[in-house]
NUSE-890517 format. One record per residue (C-alpha): x, y, z. Coordinates in steps of 0.001 Angstrom, whole numbers, padded with zeros to 6 digits, always signed. Example, Ala and Ser with C-alpha at 12.3 -4.5 7.8 and 13.67 -1.06 7.14 Angstrom:
BEGIN
+012300-004500+007800;+013670-001060+007140;
//
This chain:
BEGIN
-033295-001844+014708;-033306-005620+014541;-030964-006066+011690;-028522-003595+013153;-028563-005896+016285;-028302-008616+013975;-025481-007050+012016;-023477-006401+015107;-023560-010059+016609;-022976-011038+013862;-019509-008458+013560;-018925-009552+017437;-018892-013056+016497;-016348-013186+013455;-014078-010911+015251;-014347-012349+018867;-010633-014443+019580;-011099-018446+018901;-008182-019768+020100;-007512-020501+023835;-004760-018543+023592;-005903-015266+021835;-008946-015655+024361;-007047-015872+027626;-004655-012651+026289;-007754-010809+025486;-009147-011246+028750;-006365-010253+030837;-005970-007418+028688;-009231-006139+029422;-008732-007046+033242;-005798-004634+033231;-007185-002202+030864;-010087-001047+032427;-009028-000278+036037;-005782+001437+034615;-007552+003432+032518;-010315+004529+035103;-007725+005202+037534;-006098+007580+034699;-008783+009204+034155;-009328+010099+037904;-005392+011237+037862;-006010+013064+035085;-009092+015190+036213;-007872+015623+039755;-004561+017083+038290;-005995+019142+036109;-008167+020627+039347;-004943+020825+041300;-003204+022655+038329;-006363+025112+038182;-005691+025477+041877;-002359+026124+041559;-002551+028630+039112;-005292+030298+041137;-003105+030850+043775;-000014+031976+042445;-002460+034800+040359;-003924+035542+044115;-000443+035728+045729;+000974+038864+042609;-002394+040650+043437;-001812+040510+047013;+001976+041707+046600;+000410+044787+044397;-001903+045458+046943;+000813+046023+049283;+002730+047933+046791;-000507+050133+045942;-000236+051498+049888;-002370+055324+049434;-000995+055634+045547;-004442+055840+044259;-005373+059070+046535;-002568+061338+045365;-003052+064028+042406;-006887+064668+042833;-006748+068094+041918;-005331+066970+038220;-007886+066150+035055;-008928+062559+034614;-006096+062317+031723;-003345+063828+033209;-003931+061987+036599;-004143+058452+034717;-000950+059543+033129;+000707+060237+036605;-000337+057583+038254;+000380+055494+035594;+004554+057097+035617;+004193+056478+039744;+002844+052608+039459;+003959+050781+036193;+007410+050131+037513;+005896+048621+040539;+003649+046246+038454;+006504+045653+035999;+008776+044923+038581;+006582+042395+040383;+005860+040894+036886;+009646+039976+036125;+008517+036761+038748;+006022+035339+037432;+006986+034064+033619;+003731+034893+031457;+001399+036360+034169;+000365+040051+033384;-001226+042554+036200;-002244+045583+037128;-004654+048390+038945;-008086+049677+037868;-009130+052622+039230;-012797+053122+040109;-013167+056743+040105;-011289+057663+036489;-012881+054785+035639;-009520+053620+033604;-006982+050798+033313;-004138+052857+035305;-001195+050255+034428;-001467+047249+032901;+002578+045437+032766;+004442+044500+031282;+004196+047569+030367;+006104+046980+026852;+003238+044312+025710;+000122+045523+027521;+000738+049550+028062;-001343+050706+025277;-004590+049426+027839;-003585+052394+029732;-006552+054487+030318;-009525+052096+028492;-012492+051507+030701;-013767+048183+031463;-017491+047278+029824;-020502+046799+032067;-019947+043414+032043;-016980+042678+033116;-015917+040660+035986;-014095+043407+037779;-017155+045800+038206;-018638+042844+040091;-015482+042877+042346;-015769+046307+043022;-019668+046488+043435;-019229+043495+045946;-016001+044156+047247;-015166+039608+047287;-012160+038937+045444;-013032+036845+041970;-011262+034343+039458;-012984+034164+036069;-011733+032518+033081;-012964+033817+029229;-012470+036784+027145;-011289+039842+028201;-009092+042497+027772;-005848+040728+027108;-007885+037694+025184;-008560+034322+026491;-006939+034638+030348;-007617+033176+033550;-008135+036625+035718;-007516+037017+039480;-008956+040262+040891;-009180+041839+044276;-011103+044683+045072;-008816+047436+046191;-010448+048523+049516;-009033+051649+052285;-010637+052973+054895;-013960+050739+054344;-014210+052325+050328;-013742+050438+047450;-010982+052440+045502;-010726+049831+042162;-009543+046466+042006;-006375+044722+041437;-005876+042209+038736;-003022+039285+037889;-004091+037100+034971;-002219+034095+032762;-003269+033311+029276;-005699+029979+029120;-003345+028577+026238;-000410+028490+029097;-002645+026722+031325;-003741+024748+028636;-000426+023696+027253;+000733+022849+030947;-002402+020253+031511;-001625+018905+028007;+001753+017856+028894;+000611+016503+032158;-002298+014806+030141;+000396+013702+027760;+002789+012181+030428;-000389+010532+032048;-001002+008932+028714;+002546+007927+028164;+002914+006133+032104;-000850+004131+031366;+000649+003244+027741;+003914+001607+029047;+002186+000292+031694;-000645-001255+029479;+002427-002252+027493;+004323-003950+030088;+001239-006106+031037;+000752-007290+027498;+004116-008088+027104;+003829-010394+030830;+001120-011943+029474;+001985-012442+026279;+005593-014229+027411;+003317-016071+030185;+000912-017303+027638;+003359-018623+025242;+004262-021250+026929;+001103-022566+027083;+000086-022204+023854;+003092-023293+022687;+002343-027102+023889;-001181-026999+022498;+000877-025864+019197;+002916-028995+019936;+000016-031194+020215;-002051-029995+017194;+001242-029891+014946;+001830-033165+015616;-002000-034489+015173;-002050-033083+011949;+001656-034842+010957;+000373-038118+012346;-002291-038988+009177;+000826-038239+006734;+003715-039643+009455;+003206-042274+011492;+006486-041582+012938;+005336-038255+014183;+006607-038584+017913;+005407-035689+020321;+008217-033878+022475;+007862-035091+026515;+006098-032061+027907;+004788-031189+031386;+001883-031469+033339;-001956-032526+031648;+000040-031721+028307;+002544-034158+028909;-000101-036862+029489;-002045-035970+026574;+001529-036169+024706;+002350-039532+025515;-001085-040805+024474;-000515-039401+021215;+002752-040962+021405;+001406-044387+021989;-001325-044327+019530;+001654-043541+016854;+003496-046559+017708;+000023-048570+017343;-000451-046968+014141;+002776-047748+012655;+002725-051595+014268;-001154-051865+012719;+000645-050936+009000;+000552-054006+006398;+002829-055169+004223;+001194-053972+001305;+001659-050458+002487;+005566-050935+003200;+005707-052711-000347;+004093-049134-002090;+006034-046662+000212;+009023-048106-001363;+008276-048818-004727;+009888-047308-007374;+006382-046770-009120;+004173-043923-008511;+000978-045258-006761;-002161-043111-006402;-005283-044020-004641;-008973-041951-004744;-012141-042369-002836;-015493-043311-004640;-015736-038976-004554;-012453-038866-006364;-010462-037279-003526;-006279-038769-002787;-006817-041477-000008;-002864-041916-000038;+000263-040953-002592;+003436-042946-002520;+006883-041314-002014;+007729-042259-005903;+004569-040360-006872;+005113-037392-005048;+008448-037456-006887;+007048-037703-010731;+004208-035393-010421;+006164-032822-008273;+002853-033033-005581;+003459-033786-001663;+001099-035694+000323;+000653-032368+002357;-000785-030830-001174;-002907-033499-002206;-004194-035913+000653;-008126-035863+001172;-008025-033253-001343;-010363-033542-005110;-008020-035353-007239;-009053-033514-010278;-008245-030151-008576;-004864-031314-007920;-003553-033497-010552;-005830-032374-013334;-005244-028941-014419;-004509-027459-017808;-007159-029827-019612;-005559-033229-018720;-007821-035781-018184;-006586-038771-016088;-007106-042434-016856;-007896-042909-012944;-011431-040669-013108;-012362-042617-016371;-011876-045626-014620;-013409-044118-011310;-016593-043353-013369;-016743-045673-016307;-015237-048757-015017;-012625-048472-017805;-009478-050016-016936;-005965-049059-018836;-002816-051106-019285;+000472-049292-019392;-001228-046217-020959;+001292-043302-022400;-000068-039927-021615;+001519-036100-021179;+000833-035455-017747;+001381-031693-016699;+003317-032218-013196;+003800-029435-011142;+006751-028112-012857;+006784-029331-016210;+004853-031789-018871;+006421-035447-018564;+005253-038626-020319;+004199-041389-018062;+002997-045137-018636;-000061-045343-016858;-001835-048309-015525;-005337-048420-013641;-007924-049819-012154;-011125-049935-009520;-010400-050836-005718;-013088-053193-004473;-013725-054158-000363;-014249-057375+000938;-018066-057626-000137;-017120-056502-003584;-018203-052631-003689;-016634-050131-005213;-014554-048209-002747;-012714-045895-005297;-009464-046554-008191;-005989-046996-007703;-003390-045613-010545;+000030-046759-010877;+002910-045097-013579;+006400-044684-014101;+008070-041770-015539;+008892-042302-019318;+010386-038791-019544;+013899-039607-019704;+013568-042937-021581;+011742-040965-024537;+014164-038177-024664;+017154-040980-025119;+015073-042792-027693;+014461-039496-029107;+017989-038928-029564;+019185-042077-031107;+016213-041762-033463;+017619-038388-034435;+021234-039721-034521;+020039-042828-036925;+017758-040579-038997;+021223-037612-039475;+023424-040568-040046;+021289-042442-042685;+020701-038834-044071;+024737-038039-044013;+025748-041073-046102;+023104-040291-048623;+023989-036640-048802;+028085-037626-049109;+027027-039446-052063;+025042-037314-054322;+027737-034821-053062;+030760-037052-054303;+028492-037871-057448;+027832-034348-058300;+030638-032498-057744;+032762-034416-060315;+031086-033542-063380;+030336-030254-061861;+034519-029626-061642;+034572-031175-065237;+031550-028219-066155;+033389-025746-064446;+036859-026528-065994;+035869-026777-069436;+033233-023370-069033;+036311-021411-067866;+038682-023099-070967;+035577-021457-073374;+035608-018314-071512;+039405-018101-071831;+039046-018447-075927;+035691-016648-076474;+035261-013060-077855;+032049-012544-078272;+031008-010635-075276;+027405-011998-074994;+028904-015412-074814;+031404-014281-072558;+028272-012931-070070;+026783-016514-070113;+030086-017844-069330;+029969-015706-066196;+026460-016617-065394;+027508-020220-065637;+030626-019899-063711;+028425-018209-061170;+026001-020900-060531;+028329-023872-061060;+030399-022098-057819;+026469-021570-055764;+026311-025113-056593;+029676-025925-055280;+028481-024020-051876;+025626-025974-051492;+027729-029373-051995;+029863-028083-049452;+027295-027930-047179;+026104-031227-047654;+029485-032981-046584;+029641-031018-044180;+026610-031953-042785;+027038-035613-043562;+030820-035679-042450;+031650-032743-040120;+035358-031912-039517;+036909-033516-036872;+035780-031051-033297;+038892-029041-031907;+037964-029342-028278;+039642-027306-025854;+038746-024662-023205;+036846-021805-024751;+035098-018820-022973;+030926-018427-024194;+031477-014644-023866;+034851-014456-026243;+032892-016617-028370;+029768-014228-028871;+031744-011212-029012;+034035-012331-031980;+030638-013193-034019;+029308-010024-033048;+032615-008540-034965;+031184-010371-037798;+027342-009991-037896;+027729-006013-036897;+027742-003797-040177;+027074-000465-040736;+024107-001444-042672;+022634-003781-039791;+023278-001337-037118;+021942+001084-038565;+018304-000470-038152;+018784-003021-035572;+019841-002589-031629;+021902-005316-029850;+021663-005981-026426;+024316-008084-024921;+024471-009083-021450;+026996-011313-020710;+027505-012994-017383;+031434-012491-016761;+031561-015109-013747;+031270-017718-016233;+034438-020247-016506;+035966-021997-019215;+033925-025037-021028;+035381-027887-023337;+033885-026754-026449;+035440-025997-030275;+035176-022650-030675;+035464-022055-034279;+032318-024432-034573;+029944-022470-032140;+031012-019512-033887;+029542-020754-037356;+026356-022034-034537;+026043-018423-033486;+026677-016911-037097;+023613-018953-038358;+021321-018179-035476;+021820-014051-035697;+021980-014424-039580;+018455-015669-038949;+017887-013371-036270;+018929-010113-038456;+016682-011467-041433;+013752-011969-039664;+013891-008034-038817;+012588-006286-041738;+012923-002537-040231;+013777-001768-037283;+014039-003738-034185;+016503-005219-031124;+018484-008901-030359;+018914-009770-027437;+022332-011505-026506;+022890-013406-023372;+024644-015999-021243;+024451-016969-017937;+025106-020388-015566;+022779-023305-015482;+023661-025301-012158;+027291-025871-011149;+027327-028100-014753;+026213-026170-017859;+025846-023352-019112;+023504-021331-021360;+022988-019298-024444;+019541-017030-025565;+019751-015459-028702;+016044-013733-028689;+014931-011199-031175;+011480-008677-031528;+011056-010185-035376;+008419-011726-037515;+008691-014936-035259;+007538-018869-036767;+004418-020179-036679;+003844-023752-034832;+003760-025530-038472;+007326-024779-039344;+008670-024608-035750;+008325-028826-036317;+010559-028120-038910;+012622-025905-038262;+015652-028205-038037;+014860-030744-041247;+017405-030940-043347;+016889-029336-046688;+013444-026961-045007;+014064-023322-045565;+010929-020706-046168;+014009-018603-047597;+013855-018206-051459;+017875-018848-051736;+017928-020762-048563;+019307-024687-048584;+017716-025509-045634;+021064-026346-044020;+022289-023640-041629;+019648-024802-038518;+020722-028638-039496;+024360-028322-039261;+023697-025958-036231;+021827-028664-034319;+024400-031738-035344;+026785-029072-033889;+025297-028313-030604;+024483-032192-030458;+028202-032918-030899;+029288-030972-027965;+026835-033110-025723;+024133-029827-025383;+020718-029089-026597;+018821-026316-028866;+015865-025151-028126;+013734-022781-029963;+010072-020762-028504;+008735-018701-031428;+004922-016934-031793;+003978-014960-035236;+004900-011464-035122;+006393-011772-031381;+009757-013058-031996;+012204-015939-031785;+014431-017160-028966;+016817-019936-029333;+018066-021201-026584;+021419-023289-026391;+022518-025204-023318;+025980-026891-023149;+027846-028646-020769;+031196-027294-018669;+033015-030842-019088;+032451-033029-021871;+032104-036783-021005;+035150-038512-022925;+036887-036604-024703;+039770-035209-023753;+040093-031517-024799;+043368-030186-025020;
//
């Protein structure tokens, strides 16, 4: 019993309202609630008397009309057998009781005579006729009306079924001749004190309702300075210029206090603190516990984390996810210091590279009061260094390439001339097959020396204004065989809102060629590429090529775009070079996201206008 007392104070206590608000509401709810519902429940039970009454009366007033009716009727024929009087008294009376029936929707009546002993006519006489002539049991209600001669309402089973029953003895001359009866079925009743239940419900409901609502509107007001007030108490840590709106009354006095203490606040700031709110540096501090005493603006900006997000809160919980651990908890713990440290820091949105300096924060008598990290965002610097690495690297690669092309392909045309002169003169067919074979790989030479210049010196670009989806339908004309539809599904959705974009077409054709030559090859039964295109910003636009192939493992995905790599056996390692130098060209970027035996998706992202060029 104790621990289910227990148990419920404990229930009462989670649910009970906490707020001033919710507490006041709930009170005047139950204020209102209570009375209006005891004073509906009196309604209700006095109306449902008053209907009982109602209906007791109308049931006595049909009896007393068919006692009037009745007159001597129930003396006449008493030299005729019990069946055949019944029967004639029955022809003489049932119009009367129908008649009087036609008045009162749903009530049924009718005469019992004592001496047959028999139902003489029970109307309407179409529903109820076939009780003509059945006698009552011993204990029914209306042998205790005739025995007693009182008239008698009793509600239960009976004849009809479940009834309310008025009866009336039928008395002449001092002698109890049978009784009269006029009955309603109790689901009538019943039905008629629902709906009155039901529209008692329905007034106490909008009533209830209506109160709420009052107090709800009333309360709002209130609560909505006290919202005001703690809104603005939790800004002013974060804000100092937090500034309360004037309000009335004690609110407006506890407002301006709040107000004042701001402007103390803010006139109490240092110098120091203005000089890291505006620095272009991100500038963390943590506690001896590790948790974000304050975040600059500039930090909040790198690692994608507002002050709202991270003040007071673990610093490891919020900046250190995804296995990263931060130079600012090694110095927190191990008195370690670091000097523009690089690092990949997961931010909130992506992994950047940031130069990271730290150290520990001492008071005035020289104890440890946490560590303070400063770094900038290398992100951007690394990607441009990254590029002109790349561009110095494809250059110095270019030159070298033109020459052994240039050096090569003279005595190759010299090979090739004089092979087809000796394939013009010879006859002897076996010598005239290894001509051929010669021929053959002087000209797969040729391709590949091809390929090198134009890697190392592509063709002037024909910029003008090209549409992405023209573009990847044309190559589609030329990638789609019978052979390589037959076994592989290509789904192309194309975003046909995109505009024009300074681009040479012919050269992200041969871009688009390579990647679903790849695409198809990496398929070796059956399987789907995916084609698609859609906007990047207001500036760029985008490209995924993604297919449900063998897919690259992380080793070669760092390789994927050297010059002269190729895990195909007749592959020059080319295609994905020339591609890159292509897409590089036009200002964009190639991407590719590859796992073994999920697929490959290459994603290219170019840009709407190109810098300086002027397309035509």
């Amino acid at each position: 019993m104790a621990s289910i007392q227990s148990s419920f104070k404990r229930y009462i206590r989670a649910h009970w309202p906490q707020t001033l608000r919710s507490k006041m509401i709930f009170l005047a709810i139950m204020m209102i609630s209570l009375p209006t519902m005891l004073i509906g429940y009196i309604v209700e039970v006095q109306g449902r008397d008053a209907l009982l009454q109602e209906k007791q009366i109308k049931l006595y007033a049909v009896t007393n009309l068919l006692d009037q009716a009745l007159a001597e009727s129930f003396e006449r024929y008493p030299n005729l057998p019990r069946e055949q009087r019944i029967k004639a008294l029955n022809e003489q009376l049932s119009p009367i009781t129908d008649e009087i029936t036609k008045a009162f929707s749903g009530v049924g009546a009718g005469y019992y005579n004592r001496e047959l002993d028999a139902i003489i006519t029970y109307a309407p006489q179409q529903l109820y006729g076939k009780a003509v002539g059945v006698t009552i049991d011993e204990e029914h209600p209306g042998r205790t009306v005739m025995a007693t001669g009182r008239p008698l309402v009793k509600s239960g089973s009976q004849v009809r079924g479940n009834i309310m029953n008025a009866m009336k003895p039928i008395e002449r001359d001092g002698k109890i001749l049978g009784y009269i009866w006029a009955n309603e079925l109790s689901n009538d009743i019943d039905q008629q004190a629902l709906k009155m239940d039901i529209s008692i419900i329905i007034v106490i409901c909008l009533g209830m309702l209506c109160s709420v609502l009052l107090i709800v509107i009333f309360s709002r007001r209130f609560a909505s300075d006290i919202d005001t007030i703690k809104t603005g108490l939790a800004e002013l840590p974060l804000n100092l210029n937090t500034k309360l709106p004037p309000l009335k009354g004690e609110m407006g006095e506890i407002s301006d206090s709040v107000n004042a203490l701001s402007r103390a606040l803010r006139e109490a700031k240092t110098l120091n603190e203005l000089i890291i709110e505006n620095a272009a540096d991100g500038v963390i501090a943590v506690d001896t516990d590790g948790c974000v005493t304050m975040i600059n603006p500039a930090a909040e900006e790198i690692t994608g984390y507002s002050q709202k997000e991270s003040m007071g809160k673990p610093y490891e919980n919020v900046f250190g996810g995804r296995g990263y651990r931060s130079p600012i908890l090694d110095t927190l713990e191990h008195g370690i210091d670091h000097v523009a440290l690089e690092v990949d820091y997961p931010a909130k949105h992506q992994v950047i590279q940031i130069s990271v300096s730290t150290s520990q924060m001492h008071n005035a008598q020289g104890e440890i009061i946490g560590a303070l990290v400063i770094f900038s965002d290398l992100t951007a610097k690394k990607e441009v260094q990254r590029r002109i690495e790349r561009a110095e690297r494809l250059a110095t690669l270019g030159e070298l390439m033109a020459g052994v092309a240039h050096e090569v392909r003279n005595p190759l045309t010299a090979i090739s001339g004089f092979v087809q002169i000796l394939k013009d003169s010879e006859q002897d067919p076996q010598r005239l097959e290894y001509t051929q074979i010669i021929l053959k790989e002087v000209h797969s030479i040729n391709r590949v020396i091809q390929q090198l210049l134009d890697f190392a010196r592509p063709r002037p670009g024909l910029y003008q204004k090209i549409y992405l989806n023209h573009i990847i339908n044309e190559t589609l004309v030329l990638i789609k065989t019978k052979g390589v539809e037959a076994r592989i599904d290509f789904d192309v959705i194309l975003d046909h809102s995109l505009d024009a974009i300074d681009a040479d077409g012919e050269m992200l054709k041969q871009v688009l060629l390579n990647l679903l030559i790849n695409a198809v090859q990496s398929i070796s039964a059956r399987g789907q590429i995916t084609i698609s295109t859609q906007a990047v910003g207001q500036d760029k636009q985008m490209i995924k090529i993604q297919d449900d192939g063998c897919g690259i493992s992380d080793d070669i995905k760092a390789k994927i775009f050297t010059p002269f790599y190729t895990t195909k056996p007749s592959g020059t390692g080319l295609g994905l070079s020339i591609s890159q130098r292509i897409i590089t060209s036009h200002d964009g970027d190639i991407t590719l996201e590859s796992q073994p035996n999920q697929g490959t998706t290459f994603t290219i992202v170019l840009p709407v206008r190109l810098g300086e060029r002027n397309p035509t």
